[in-house]
ZALUM-894682 format. One record per residue (C-alpha): x, y, z. Coordinates in nm, 4 decimals. Layout:
((X,Y,Z))
...
This chain:
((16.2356,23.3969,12.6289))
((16.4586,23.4096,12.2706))
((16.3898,22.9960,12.2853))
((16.0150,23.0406,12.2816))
((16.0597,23.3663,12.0465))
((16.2543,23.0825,11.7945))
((15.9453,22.8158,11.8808))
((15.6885,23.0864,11.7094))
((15.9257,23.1312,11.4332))
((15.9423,22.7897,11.3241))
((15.5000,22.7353,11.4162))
((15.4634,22.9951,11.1879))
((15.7039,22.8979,10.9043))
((15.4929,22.5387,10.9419))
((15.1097,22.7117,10.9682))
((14.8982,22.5848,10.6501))
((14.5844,22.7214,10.6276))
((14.3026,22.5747,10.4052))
((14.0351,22.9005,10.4225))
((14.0789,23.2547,10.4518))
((13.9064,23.1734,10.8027))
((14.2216,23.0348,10.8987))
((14.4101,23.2698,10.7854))
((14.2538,23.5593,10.9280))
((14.2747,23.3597,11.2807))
((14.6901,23.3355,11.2449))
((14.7252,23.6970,11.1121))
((14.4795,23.8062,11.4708))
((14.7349,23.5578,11.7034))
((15.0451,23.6530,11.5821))
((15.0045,24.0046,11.4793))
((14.6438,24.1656,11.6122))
((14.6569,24.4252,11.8603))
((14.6080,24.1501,12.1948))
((14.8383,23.9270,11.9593))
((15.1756,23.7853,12.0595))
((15.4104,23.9806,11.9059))
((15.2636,24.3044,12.0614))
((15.2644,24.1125,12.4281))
((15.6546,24.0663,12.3509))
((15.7018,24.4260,12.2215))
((15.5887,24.5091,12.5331))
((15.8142,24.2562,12.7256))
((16.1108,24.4393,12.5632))
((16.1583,24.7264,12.8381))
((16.1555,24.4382,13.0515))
((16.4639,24.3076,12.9211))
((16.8306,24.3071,13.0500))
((17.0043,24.5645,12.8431))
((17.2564,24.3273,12.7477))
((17.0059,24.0747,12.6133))
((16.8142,24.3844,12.3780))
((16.9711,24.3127,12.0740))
((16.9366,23.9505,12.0073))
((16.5298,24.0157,12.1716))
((16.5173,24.2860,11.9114))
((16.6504,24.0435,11.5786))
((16.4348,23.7390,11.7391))
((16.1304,23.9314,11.7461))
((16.1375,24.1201,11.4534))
((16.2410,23.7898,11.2642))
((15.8952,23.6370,11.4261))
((15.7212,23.9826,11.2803))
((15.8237,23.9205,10.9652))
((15.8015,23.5882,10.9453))
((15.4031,23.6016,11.0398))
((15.4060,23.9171,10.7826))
((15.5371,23.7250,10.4936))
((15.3174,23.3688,10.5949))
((14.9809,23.5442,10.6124))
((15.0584,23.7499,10.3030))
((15.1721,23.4225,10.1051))
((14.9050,23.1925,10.1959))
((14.6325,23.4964,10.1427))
((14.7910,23.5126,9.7602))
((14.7402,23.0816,9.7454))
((14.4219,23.0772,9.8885))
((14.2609,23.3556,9.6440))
């Protein structure tokens, strides 16, 4: 699960967008209330105890990540 937690790091550190359009659509995958990140929030009381911190870093480095992309390309775009 951290592998494909890394794999959505590194899609979003690549995602160009060339409209707002797109834009919006990451910002609603990654980080919308049915996104990804809150389907592995959720996933977290499903971890093994000795696995919750590195699930904790990983996915809070995916947060911001997808934060940080979407408010970067919003600031190029306009």
């Amino acid at each position: 699960m951290i592998d494909k937690l890394k794999e959505l790091i590194a899609e979003a550190e690549a995602f160009t967008a060339q409209s707002m359009e797109e834009v919006e659509a990451f910002r609603i995958q990654y980080l919308g209330k049915k996104g990804l990140l809150n389907a592995y929030f959720a996933e977290f009381k499903n971890i093994a105890n000795d696995q919750k911190k590195e699930f904790g870093q990983v996915i809070n480095q995916l947060k911001k990540t997808a934060e940080d992309k979407v408010n970067t390309l919003k600031a190029e775009l306009e």
